[in-house]
C-alpha positions as CSV (number, residue, x, y, z in Angstrom):
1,X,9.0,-74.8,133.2
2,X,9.0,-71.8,135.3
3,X,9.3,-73.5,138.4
4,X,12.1,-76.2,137.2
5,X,14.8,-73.7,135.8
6,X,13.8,-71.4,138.8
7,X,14.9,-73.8,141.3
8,X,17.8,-75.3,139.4
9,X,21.1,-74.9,140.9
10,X,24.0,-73.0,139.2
11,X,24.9,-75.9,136.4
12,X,22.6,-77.8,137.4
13,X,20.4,-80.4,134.8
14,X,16.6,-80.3,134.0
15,X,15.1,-83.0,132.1
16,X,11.6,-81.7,130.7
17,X,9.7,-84.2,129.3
18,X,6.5,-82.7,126.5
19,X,3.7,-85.3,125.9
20,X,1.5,-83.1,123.5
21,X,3.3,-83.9,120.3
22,X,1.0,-82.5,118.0
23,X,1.1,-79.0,119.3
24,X,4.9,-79.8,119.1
25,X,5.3,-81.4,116.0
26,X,3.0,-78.3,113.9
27,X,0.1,-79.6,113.5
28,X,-1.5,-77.7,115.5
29,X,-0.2,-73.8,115.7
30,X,-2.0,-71.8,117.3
31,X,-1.7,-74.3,120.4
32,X,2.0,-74.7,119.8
33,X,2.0,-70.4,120.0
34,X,-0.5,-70.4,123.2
35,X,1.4,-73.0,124.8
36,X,5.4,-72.5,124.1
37,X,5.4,-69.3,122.7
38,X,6.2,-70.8,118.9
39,X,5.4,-69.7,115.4
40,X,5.0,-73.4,113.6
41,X,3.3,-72.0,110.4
42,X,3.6,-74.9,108.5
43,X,2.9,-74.1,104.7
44,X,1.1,-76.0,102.2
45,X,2.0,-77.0,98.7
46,X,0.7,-73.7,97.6
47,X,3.0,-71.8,99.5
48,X,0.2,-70.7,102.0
49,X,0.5,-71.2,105.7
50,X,-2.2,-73.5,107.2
51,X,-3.8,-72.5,110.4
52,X,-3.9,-76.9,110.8
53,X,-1.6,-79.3,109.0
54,X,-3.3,-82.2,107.8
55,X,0.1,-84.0,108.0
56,X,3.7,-83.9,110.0
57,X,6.3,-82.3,107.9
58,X,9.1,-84.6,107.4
59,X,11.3,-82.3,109.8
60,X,8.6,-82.8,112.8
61,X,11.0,-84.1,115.2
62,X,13.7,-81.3,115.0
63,X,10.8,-78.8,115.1
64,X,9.7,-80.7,118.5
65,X,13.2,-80.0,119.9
66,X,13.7,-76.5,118.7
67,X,10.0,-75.8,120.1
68,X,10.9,-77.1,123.3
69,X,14.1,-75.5,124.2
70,X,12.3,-72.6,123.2
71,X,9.8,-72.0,125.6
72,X,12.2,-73.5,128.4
73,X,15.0,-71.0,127.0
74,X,12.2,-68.0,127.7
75,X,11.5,-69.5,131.0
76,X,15.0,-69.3,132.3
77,X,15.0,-65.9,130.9
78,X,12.5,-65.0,133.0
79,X,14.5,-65.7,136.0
80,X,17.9,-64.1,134.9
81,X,19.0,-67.8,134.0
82,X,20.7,-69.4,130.8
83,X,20.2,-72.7,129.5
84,X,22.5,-75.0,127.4
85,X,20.9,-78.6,125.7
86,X,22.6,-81.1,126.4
87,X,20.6,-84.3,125.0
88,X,17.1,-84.4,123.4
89,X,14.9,-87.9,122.5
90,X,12.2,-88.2,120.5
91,X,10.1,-90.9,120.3
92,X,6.1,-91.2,118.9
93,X,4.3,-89.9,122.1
94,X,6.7,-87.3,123.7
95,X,9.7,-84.8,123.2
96,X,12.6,-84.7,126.1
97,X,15.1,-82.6,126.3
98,X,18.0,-82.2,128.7
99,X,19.5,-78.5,129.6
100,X,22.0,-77.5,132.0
101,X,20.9,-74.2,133.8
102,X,23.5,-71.2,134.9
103,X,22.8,-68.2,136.6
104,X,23.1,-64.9,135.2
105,X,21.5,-62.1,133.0
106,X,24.7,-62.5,130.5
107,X,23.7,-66.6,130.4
108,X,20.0,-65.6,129.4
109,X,21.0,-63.3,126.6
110,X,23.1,-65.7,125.8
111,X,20.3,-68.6,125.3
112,X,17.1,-66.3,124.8
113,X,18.6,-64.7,121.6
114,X,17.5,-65.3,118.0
115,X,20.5,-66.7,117.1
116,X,20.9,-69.3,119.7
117,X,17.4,-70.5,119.0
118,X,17.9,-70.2,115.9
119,X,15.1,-70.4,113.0
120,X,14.3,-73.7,111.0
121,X,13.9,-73.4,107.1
122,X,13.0,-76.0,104.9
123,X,12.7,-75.9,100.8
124,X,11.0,-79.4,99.3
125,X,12.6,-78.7,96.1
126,X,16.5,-78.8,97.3
């Protein structure tokens, strides 16, 4: 990831293409946290967080995405560099998102902050 927005020209596009779905997805979270940097607790029906998921969550693809623009939004961060999605697919074997990178420390506050990665809440009950 690093290396990809590090290079990317001003505006330019980066396609980056995640094949580990499960760490992903939230099955697995303490490789999604060693990996991209992500906090996946997915809780159980008792309301306790589960260190593995037995199942997906019904919301698994969008957690996918989000995980993913993450850790590449922290990357680009790293090198004074902003990113902005532009596509995402999903499909049964891989996540793939596509981000256009711009220079600048303003452009990686911008797309490193809380509220521009936002945080993902789901209730069963609504």
């Amino acid at each position: 990831l690093d290396a990809a927005v590090s290079r990317a020209p001003h505006l330019g596009v980066v396609s980056i293409t995640a094949t580990d779905t499960a760490a992903l997805w939230g099955i697995y979270p303490a490789v999604a946290r060693r990996r991209y940097g992500a906090v996946t607790a997915v809780e159980t029906s008792d309301g306790c967080s589960a260190g593995v998921a037995s199942r997906r969550p019904p919301w698994f693809r969008e957690l996918g995405v989000r995980v993913l623009l993450g850790a590449i939004a922290r990357a680009a961060a790293r090198h004074d560099r902003g990113i902005a999605p532009l596509c995402s697919l999903v499909s049964d074997h891989f996540v793939q998102v596509t981000v256009r990178v711009s220079r600048g420390a303003a452009a990686a506050d911008r797309s490193s902050s809380d509220e521009a990665i936002g945080r993902f809440w789901h209730c069963e009950v609504c």
